[in-house]
SEVOZA-134351 format. One record per atom (N, C-alpha, C): y, z negated, x. Coordinates in steps of 0.02 Angstrom, whole numbers, padded with zeros to 5 digits, always signed. Layout:
YZX...
//
This chain:
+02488+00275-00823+02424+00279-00789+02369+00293-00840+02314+00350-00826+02263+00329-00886+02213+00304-00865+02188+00301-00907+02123+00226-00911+02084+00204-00840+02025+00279-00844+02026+00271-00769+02062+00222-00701+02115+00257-00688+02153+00235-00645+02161+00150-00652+02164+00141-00719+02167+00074-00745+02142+00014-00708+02061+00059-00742+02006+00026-00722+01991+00004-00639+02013+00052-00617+01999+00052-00531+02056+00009-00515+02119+00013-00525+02168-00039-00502+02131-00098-00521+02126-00115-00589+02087-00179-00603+02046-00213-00559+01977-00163-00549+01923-00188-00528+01966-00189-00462+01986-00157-00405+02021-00184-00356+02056-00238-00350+02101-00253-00398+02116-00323-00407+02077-00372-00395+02012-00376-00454+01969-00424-00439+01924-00429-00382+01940-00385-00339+01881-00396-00283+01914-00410-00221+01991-00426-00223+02049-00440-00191+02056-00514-00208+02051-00532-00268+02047-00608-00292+02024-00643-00258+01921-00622-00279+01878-00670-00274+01858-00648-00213+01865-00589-00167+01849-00572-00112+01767-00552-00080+01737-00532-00145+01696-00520-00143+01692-00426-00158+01640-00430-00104+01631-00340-00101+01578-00331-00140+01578-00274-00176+01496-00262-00216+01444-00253-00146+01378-00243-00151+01334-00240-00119+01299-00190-00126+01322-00148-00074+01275-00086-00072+01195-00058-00059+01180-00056-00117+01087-00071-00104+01075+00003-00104+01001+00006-00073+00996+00097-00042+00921+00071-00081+00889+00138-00096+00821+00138-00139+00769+00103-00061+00720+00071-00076+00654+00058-00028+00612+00149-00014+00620+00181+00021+00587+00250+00034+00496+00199+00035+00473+00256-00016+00423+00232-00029+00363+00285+00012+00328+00260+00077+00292+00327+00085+00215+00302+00099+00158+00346+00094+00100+00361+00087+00079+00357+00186+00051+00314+00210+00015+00341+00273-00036+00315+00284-00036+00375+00331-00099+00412+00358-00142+00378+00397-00214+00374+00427-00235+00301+00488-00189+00321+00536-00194+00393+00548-00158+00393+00627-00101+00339+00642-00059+00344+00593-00017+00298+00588-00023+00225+00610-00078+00206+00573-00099+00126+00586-00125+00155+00676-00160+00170+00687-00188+00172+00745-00127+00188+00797-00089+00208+00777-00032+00232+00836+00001+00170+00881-00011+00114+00851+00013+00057+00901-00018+00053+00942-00079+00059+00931-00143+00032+00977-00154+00096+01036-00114+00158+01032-00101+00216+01059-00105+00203+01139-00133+00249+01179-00138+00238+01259-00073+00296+01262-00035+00344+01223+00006+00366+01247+00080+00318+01213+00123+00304+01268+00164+00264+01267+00229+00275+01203+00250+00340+01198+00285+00366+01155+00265+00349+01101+00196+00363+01080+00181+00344+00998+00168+00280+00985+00130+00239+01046+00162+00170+01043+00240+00159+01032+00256+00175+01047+00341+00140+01035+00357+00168+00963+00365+00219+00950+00389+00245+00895+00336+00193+00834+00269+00189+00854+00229+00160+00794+00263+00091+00801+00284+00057+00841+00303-00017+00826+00373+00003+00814+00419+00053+00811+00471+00046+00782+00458+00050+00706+00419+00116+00704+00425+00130+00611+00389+00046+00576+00337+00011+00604+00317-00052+00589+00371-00086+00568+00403-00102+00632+00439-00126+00620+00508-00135+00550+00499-00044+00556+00578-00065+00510+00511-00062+00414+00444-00079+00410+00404-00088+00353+00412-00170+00367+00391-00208+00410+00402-00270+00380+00476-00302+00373+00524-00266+00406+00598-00271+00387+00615-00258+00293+00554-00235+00261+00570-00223+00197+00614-00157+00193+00620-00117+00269+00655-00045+00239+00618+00007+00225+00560+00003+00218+00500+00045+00209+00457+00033+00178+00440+00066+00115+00345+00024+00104+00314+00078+00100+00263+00052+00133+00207+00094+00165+00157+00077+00125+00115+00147+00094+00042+00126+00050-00004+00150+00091-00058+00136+00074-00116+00149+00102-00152+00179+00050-00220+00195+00046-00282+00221+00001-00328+00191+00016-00389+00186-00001-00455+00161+00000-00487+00207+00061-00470+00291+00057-00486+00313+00103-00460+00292+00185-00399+00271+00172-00384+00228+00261-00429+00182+00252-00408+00144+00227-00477+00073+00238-00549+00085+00268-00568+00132+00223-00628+00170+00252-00638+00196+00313-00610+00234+00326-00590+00256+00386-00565+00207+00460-00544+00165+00432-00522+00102+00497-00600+00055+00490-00637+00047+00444-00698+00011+00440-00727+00043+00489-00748+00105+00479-00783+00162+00519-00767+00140+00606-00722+00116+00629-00709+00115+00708-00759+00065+00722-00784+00098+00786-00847+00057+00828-00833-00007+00826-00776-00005+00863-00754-00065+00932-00741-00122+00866-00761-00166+00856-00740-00239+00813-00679-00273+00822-00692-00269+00873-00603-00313+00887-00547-00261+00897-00548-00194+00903-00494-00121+00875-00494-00142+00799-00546-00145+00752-00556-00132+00717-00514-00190+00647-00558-00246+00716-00517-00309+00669-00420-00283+00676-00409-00282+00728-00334-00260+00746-00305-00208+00697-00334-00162+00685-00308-00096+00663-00302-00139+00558-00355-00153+00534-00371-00190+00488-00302-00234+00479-00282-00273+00507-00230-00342+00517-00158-00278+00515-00170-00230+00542-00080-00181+00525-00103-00162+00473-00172-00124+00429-00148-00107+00372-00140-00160+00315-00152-00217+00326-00147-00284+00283-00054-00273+00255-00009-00252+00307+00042-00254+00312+00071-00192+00241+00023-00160+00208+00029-00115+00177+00006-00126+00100+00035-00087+00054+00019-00097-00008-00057-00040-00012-00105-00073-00054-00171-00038-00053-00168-00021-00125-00113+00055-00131-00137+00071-00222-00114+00129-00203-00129+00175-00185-00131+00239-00181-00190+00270-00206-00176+00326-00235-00246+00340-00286-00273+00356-00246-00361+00351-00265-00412+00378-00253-00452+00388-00306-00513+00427-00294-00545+00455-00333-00581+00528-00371-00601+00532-00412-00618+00610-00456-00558+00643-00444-00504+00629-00476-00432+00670-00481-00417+00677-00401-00417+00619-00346-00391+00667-00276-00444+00692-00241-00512+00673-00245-00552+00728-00225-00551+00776-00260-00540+00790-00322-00550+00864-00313-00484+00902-00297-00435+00873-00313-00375+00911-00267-00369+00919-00201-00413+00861-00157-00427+00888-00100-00489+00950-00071-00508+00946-00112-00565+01002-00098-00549+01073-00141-00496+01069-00165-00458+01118-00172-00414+01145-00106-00382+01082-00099-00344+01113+00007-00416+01142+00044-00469+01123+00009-00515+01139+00081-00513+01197+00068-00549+01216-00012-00572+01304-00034-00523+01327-00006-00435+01323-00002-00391+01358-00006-00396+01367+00069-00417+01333+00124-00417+01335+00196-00350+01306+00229-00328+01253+00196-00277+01207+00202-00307+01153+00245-00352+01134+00242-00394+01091+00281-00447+01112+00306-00487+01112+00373-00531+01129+00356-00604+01058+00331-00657+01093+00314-00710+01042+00276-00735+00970+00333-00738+01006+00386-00746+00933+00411-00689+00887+00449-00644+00899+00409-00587+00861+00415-00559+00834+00336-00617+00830+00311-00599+00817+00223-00555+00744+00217-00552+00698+00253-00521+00630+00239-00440+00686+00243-00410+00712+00282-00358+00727+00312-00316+00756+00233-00371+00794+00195-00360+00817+00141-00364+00765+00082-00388+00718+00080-00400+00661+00023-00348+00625+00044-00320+00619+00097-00245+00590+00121-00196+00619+00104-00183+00670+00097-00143+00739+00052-00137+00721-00035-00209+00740-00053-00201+00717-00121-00194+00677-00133-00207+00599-00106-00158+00553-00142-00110+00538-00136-00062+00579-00070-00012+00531-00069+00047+00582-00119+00007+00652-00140+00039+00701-00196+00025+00665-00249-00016+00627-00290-00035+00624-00349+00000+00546-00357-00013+00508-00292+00037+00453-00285+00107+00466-00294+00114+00518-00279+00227+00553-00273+00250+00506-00250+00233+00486-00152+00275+00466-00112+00298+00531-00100+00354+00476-00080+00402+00526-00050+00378+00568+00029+00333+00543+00049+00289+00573+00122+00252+00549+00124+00197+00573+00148+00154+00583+00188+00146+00561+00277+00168+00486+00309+00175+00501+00379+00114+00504+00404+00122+00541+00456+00054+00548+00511+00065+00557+00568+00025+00549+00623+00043+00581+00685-00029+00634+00699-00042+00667+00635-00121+00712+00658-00062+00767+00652-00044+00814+00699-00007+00887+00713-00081+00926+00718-00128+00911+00715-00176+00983+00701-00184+01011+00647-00208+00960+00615-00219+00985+00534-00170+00958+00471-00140+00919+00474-00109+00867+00431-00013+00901+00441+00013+00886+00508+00086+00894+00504+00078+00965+00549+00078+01009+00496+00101+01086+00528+00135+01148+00497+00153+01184+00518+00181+01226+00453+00164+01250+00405+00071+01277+00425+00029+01310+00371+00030+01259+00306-00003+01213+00348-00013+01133+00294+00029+01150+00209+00079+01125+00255+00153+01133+00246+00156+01184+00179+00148+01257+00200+00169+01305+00136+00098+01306+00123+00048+01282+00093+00003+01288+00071-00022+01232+00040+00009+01176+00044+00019+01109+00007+00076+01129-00061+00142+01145-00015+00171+01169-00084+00165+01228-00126+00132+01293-00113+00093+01337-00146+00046+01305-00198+00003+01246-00160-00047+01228-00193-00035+01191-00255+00008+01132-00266+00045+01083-00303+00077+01123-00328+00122+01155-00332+00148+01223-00386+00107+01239-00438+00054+01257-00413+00033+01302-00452-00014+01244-00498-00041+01194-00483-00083+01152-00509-00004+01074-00540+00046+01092-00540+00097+01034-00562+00101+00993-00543+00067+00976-00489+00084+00922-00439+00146+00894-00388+00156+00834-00398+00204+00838-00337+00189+00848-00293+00244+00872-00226+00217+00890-00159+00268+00829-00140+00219+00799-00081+00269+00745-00059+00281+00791+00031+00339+00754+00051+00333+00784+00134+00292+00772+00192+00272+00795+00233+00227+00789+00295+00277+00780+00340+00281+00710+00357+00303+00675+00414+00288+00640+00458+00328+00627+00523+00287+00589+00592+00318+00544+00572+00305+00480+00611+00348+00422+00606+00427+00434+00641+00417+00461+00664+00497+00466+00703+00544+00489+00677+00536+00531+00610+00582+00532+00556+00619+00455+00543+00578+00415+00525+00596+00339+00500+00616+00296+00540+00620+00340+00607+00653+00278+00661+00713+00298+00686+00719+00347+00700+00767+00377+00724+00831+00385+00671
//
């Protein structure tokens, strides 16, 4: 027998002994989202309710961590209603708050704007972009399909990060993560 083989008979042995299985650990998918996201529970259409308390769900299960930016925060402050507001506030609590902000993702976002990746008065949508690139999650979730999850987005995010060395992270809905 050579060694190899050795080794694997061995280690089979011992896990036949003591009857213990190794433990198969999978990485934490680390992703960047968007308000829509937070707001999607609180959703009057029923589908993105459900899907938002599934993907929730499987973040406080510890199979997900979800970051936030200063720009969500901002942006959930901004809601009229106080008690939405308090609500919406209390799900992003549920989230890690270190996603960059700042000089470095504004101006990479106002680079998506010049480029017409965003347009200007949708600039948060684009400062949500650059950090969750400069952050290098692995995505981006959202449920904005106008400007945020589309195809243009899409090849013009990674055009853009190319050419400037950035990572491009993916543009995803939640229903990737639940399904």
């Amino acid at each position: 027998m050579n060694m190899a083989v050795e080794e694997m008979v061995s280690y089979s042995e011992k896990v036949k002994k003591t009857g213990l299985e190794p433990r198969m650990t999978t990485a934490v998918r680390k992703v960047y989202v968007e308000t829509s996201v937070i707001n999607g529970l609180l959703s009057r259409d029923s589908r993105i309710a459900l899907v938002s308390s599934a993907f929730w769900n499987r973040v406080k299960a510890g199979e997900l961590e979800a970051h936030i930016s200063s720009y969500v925060l901002f942006e959930l402050g901004e809601t009229f209603n106080g008690e939405k507001r308090d609500k919406l506030l209390d799900i992003a609590s549920i989230c890690i708050s270190d996603a960059p902000s700042g000089v470095k993702v504004e101006k990479l976002a106002l680079e998506y704007v010049k480029r017409t990746m965003i347009p200007e008065k949708y600039v948060f949508d684009a400062y949500h972009i650059a950090s969750a690139s400069l952050g290098k999650f692995e995505a981006l979730v959202t449920w904005n399909f106008e400007h945020i999850l589309r195809e243009r987005t899409e090849r013009l995010l990674e055009m853009i990060n190319r050419e400037k060395n950035v990572f491009i992270p993916r543009l995803r809905s939640p229903e990737v993560y639940v399904w």
